[in-house]
N, C-alpha and C positions, 0 to 999 in steps of 0.2 A: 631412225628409231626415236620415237617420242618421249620425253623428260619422263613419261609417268612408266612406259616398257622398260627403262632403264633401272628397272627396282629387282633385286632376290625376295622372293619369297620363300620363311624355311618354316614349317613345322615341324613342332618335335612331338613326338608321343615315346616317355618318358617310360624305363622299368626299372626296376633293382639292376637288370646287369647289362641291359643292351639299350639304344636309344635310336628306335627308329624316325629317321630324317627325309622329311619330304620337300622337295625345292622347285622352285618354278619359277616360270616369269610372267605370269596372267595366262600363258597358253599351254604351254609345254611343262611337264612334270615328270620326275626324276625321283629316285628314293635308294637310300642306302644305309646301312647300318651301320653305328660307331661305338665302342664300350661306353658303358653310362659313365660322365663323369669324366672322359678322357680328354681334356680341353684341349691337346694341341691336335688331334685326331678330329677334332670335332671344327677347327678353324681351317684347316687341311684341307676337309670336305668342302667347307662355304667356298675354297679358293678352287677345287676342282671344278663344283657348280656352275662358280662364272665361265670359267672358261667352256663348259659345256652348252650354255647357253648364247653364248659369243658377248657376254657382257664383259664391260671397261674392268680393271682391277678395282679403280675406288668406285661402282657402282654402291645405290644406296639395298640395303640389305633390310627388311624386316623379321623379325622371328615372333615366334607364335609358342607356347605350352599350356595346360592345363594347368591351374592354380591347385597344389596337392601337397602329396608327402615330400617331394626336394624344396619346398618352400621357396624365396627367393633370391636366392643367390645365382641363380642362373643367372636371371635379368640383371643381377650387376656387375655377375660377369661378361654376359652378351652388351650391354653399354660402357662396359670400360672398356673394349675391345673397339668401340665405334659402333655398334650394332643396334638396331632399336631394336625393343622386345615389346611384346603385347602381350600379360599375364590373363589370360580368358577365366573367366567364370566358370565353371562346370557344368552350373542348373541354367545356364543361360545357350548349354550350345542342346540345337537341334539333334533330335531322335528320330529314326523310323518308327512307326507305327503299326509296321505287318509285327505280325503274332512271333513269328519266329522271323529275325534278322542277322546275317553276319555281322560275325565282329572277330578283327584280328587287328594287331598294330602295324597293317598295311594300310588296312581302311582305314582306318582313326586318321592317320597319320594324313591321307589323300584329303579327308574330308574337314580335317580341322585347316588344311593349306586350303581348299575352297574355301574355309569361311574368311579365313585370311585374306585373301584375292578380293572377295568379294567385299569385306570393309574396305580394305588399305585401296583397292584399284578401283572398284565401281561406285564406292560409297555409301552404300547400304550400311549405315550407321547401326540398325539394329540387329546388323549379322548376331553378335554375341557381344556381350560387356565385359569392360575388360576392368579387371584389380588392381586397385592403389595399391604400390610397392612401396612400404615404409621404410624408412634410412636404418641400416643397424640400430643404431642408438633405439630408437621406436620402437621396433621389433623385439629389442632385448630389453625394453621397461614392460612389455606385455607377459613376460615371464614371472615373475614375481606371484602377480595374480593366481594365475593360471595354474602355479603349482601349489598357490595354497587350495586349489579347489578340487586339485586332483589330491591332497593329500587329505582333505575331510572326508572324502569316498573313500579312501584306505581305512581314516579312522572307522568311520560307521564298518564298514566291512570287518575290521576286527573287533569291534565290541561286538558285533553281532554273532559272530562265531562263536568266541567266550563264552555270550550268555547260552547260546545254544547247545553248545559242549555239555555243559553246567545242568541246564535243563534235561540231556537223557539220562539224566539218574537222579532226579529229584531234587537238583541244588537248585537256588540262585542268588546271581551274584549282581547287588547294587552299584559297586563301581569296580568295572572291569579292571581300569586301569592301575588299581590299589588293592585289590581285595587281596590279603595273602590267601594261594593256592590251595598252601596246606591245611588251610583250616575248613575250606569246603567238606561237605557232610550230603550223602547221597539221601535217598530218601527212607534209608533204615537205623543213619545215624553213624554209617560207615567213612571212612575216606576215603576219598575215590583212587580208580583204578590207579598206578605207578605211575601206565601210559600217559593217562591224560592228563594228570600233575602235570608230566613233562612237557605234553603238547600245549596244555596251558600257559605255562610257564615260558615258552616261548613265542606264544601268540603274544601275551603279557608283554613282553620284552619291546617285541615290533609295534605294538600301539604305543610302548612310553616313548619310543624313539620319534613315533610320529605326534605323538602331541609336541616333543621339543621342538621339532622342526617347525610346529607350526603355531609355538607360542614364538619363534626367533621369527618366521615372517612378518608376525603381526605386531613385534615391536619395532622390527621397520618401516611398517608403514605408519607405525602412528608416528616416527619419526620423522618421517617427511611430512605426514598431516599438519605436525608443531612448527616445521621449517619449512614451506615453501619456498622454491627457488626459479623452478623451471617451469614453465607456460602452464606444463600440462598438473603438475601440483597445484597450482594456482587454480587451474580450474578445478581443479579437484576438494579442493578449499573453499572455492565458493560453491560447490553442491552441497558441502554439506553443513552449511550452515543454514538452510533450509529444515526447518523441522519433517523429519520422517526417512531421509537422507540420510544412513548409516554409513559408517566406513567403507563396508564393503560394494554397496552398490552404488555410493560416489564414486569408489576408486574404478570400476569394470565399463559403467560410463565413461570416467574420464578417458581413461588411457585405450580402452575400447573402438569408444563410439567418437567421442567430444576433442579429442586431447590432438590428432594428427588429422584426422579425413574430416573434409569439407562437402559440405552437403550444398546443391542449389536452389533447392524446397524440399517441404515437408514432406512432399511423393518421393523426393528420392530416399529422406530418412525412414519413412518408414520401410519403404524398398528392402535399406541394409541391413534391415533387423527383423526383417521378415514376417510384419505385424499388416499388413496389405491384405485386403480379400482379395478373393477368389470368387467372381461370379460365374458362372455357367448360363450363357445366353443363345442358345439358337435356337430359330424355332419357335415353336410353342410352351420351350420348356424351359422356363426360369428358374435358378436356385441358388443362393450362396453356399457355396462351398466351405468354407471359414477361412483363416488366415494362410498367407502360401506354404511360411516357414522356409523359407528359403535364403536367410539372413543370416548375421550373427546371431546363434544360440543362446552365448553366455550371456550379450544385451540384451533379450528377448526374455529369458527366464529372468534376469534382475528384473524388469522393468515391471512382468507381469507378480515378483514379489515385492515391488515396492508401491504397483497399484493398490494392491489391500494394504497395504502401509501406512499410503498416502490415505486413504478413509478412516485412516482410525485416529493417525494423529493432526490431519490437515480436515477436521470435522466441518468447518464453517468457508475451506474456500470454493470457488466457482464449480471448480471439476467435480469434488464430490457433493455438490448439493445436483449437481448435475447427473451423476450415476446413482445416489439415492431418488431422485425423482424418476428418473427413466426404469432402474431395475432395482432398486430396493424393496418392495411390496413385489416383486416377481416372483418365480418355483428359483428353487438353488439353482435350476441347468442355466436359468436366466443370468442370472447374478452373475454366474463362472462368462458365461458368453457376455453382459456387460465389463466384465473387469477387464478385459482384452479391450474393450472398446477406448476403457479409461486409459489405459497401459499406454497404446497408440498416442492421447489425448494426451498425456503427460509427458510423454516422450518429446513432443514437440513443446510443449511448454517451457519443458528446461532445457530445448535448443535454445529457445530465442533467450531465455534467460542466460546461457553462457555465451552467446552471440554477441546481446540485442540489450541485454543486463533490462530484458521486459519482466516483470516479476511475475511469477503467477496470478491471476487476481484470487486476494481472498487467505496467499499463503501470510505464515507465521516463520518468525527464525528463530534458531535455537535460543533461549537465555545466557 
């Protein structure tokens, strides 16, 4: 048996309650179920495998999952076990293309251990790509963010209600968060219904709580903005002392994009933030499709709100005389499809500036 036959191969395809397991050794293929989550059921089975396979007990072991809802703590719990894991990309693994296709976690499971096989044992490097598994500590600075941005969408959601409440009886109310209830006046001069006092009154309640919450995040971060201490503050500190560069979109660069994962070129950044076209070439029939979107999100949408940012208060450097010349005199569809262009453009600018300490040409720093 040759060094490289000598490997387990295991997919998992992952659910809330079951975790279908598919193992193999390049040729032969086996699958079995283990409760989601049951770790010593789940080490149990890798040691049946071997022996089903007629492999050594310390054979080397690959494992494979969908990067998703159990995040990654698998993978450190499959390498602290000895195990390597390979977190795959989602948009990266192959689909069929008939109209209608099965799909059940037998197949997933068979066909995510081919892709497997086929990177780890053949080499087909571009089976599917696989996700940087950040250290706890990393993982658990990316929270912070994240929940102030899920709690501005709660805010807007409830001021929106409020004033909408307000609105089917002829009220309105300039600050939700304050206005007292009872002094609202329908459109006859009336006060409003019992009810909706009271539904008010506790919509009221749940936006005061979420503004608290999200005046205490945002005094945290300006307190790390005043101390920096650790790499990724640090960078975070030097974005933004760039004019145009606010708190918030230094900080979702940093710890996001700049602060843990390493990039080998500008293809692969913009790769992760999913700012890359999309051409459509065969044939006779050429088109740009526009950008994949296939990336980080939250770096995606900062970048493309700190494009127009960057033109209003970086007036005289390279990049925007450069998107004024190209699409400024263009229809607005232009302008919105340039500002993607700059986004990209910029993205890479303040790589090599947090890299490369290359400055923008043209930028300005804060006073």
């Amino acid at each position: 048996m040759s060094p490289q036959a000598k490997t387990l191969y295991v997919a998992m395809e992952l659910s809330n309650k079951n975790w279908k397991l598919a193992t193999g050794d390049g040729s032969r293929e086996r699958q079995k179920t283990v409760p989601a989550r049951a770790q010593r059921a789940f080490l149990a089975e890798i040691e049946r495998a071997k022996e089903k396979f007629g492999l050594p007990a310390d054979c080397r072991v690959v494992c494979c999952y969908e990067a998703g809802r159990d995040g990654f703590w698998i993978a450190r719990f499959l390498e602290a076990n000895g195990l390597e894991c390979l977190v795959m990309d989602p948009a990266s693994i192959e689909v069929s293309r008939r109209g209608r296709r099965r799909k059940n976690d037998r197949l997933d499971a068979s066909r995510l251990l081919d892709l497997l096989v086929r990177k780890d044992l053949m080499g087909q490097a571009k089976a599917f790509s696989v996700v940087k598994v950040p250290t706890p500590e990393q993982e658990d600075e990316l929270r912070l963010y994240r929940e102030r941005q899920r709690l501005n969408k709660e805010r807007t959601g409830h001021r929106a209600r409020i004033k909408s409440r307000a609105v089917l009886h002829g009220a309105t109310i300039s600050d939700p968060a304050r206005m007292p209830i009872e002094r609202l006046r329908d459109w006859d001069g009336n006060p409003l219904p019992p009810a909706l006092q009271e539904e008010l009154r506790r919509e009221q309640q749940r936006l005061q709580q979420v503004q608290t919450q999200l005046h205490e995040i945002e005094t945290r971060q300006r307190e790390v903005l005043g101390d920096p201490k650790a790499p990724v503050e640090k960078i975070l500190w030097k974005l933004v002392q760039l004019k145009a560069v606010g708190m918030q979109s230094g900080w979702v660069l940093a710890y996001e994009c700049f602060g843990w994962r390493k990039f080998r070129n500008r293809k692969c950044l913009g790769s992760f933030v999913g700012l890359t076209g999309t051409p459509y070439d065969s044939g006779d029939s050429h088109r740009e499709q526009g950008i994949s979107k296939a990336g980080n999100k939250r770096v995606r949408a900062a970048m493309i709100e700190l494009a127009w940012g960057w033109t209003r208060w970086q007036p005289h450097s390279a990049l925007t005389l450069w998107y004024k010349e190209r699409f400024g005199n263009g229809t607005r569809r232009m302008r919105r499809i340039g500002i993607v262009a700059l986004a990209r453009k910029l993205l890479i600018a303040l790589w090599k500036y947090v890299e490369h300490d290359e400055i923008p040409e043209g930028a300005v720093f804060m006073n």
